[in-house]
N, C-alpha and C positions, 0 to 999 in steps of 0.2 A: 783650897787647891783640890784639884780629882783626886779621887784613888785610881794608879794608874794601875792599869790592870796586866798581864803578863799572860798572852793567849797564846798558841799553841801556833808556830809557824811553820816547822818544816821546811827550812827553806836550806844551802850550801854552807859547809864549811867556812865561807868566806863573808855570810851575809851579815849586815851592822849587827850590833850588838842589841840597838833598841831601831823601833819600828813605827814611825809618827801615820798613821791612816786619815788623812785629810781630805775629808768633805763639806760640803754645802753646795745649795741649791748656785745654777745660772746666775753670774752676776753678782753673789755676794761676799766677792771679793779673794774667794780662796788663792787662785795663782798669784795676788799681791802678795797674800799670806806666805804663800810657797818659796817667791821671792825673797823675801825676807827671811825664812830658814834656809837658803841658800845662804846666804849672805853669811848666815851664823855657822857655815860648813855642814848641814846638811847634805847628803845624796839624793836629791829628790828626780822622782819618777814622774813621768805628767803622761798621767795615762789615757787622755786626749789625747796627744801628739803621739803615743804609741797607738791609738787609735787609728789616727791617720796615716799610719805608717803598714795597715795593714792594707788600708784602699789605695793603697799605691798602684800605678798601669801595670796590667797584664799580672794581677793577683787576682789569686781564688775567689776573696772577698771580692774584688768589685768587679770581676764577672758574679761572683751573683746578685750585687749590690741591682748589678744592667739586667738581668735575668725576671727579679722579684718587682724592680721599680721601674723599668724601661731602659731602652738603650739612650731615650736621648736623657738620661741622667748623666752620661757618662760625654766629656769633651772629647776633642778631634784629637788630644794629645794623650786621651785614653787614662786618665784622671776623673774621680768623683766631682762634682759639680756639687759638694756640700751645700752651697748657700741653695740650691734647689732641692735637696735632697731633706735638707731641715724643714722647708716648706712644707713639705710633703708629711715628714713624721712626725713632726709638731702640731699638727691640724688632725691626728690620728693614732692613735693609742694601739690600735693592732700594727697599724705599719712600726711604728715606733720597736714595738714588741719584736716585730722580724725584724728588723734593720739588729737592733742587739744583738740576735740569736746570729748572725750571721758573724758580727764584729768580735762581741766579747769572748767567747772561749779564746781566737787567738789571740789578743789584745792579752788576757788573765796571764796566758801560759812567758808571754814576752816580758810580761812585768814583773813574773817570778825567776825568769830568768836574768834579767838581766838583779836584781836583788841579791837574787845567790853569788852573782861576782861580783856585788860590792864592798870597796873595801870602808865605807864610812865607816866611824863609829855611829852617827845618827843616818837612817835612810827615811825617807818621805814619799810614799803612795798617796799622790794629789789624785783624786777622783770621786765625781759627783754621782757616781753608783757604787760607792766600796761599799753599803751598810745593805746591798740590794743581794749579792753574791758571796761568793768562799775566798776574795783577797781579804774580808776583814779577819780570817781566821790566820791572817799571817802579820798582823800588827801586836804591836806594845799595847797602844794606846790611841780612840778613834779621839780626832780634835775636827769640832765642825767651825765651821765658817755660816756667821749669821748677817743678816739684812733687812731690814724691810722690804716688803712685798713694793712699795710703793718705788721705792729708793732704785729697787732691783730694775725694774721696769722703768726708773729715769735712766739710769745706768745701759742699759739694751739701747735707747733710742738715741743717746746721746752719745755714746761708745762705740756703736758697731753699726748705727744709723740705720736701725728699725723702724720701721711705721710702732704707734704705740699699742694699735692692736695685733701685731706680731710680735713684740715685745712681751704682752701681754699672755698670750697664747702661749710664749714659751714657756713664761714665769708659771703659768696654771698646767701644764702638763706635766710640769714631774710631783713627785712626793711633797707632801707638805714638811716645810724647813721646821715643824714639831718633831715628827717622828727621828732624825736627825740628831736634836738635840737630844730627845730622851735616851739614845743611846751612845753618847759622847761621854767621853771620859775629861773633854776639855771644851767648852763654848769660846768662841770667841768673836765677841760682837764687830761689826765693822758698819758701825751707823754713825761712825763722825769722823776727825781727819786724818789723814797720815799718821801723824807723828803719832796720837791716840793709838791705831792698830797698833803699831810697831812697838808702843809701849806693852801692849795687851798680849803680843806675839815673844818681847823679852821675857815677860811674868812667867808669860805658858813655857818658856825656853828652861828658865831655872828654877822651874818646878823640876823639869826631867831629872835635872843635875843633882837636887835634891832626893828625890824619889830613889835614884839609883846609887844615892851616897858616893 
């Protein structure tokens, strides 16, 4: 079992007690993972979907999303047109670079807010750039989510019905799922089936339990 480690949060009088920071690369399975510490009454954050909450019509973010990338990124209903917008920053590592700079400081500030009014005892920071940024300085404990590169890239084509060299592209543009692991306080493999993760995700669960006596 990890040494879980006890890193510096700052976060409201009201926020859990412990702090699960859940990463892994595109595809290798973490929101199943997140799922499943649902399930076990975690507070989990899915800091994608606060993502998208900030490109919402007639925000800051996605005039400048229309600004930096074009206006025909942006629909007639004045909404991100994501799956053209992934196109674009996935094929491009500078664009990639400004689309973040644009999203995550609000994205960070939302997901610390909503943290500080939770009442879990366990909350859960799902997000595939926590180990990139300053949310990891407000976890218990980083638990990554692992795959195979191959598996990942069946998963993209089979799942969200990518070509496999879009699939492909995505899988090789972010950080390799090494650097990840080396600084996880928990792995958790997901290269075989359900029931397998979910046993792997109980183990990880009652370590907590353990660790915190």
């Amino acid at each position: 079992m990890a040494n879980y480690n006890t890193r510096e949060r700052g976060v409201g009088p009201m926020a859990p007690r412990y702090v699960i920071g859940l990463t892994g690369n595109i595809a290798s399975g973490k929101s199943v993972v997140a799922r499943m510490l649902a399930a076990l009454h975690a507070d989990v954050i899915d800091a994608d979907h606060v993502a998208h909450e900030t490109l919402a019509p007639d925000t800051e973010q996605a005039a400048a999303v229309a600004r930096r990338f074009g206006s025909d990124i942006i629909r007639s209903d004045g909404s991100v047109d994501r799956a053209a917008l992934g196109r674009i920053v996935f094929a491009d590592p500078v664009a990639l670079a400004d689309l973040e700079a644009i999203v995550h400081p609000v994205t960070r500030r939302r997901i610390l807010d909503r943290l500080a009014c939770s009442r879990a005892d366990v909350a859960v920071i799902e997000a595939i750039k926590l180990l990139e940024g300053p949310l990891v300085n407000h976890v218990n404990a980083v638990w990554a989510v692992t795959a195979p590169r191959e598996l990942r890239i069946e998963r993209l084509v089979g799942e969200r019905e990518l070509s496999p060299d879009d699939a492909a592209r995505r899988v090789d543009a972010q950080n390799p799922e090494d650097e990840k692991v080396a600084r996880a306080d928990v792995v958790i493999r997901n290269d075989g089936s359900i029931d397998d993760l979910r046993e792997r995700v109980a183990k990880a669960w009652r370590g907590i339990r353990q660790d915190r006596g």
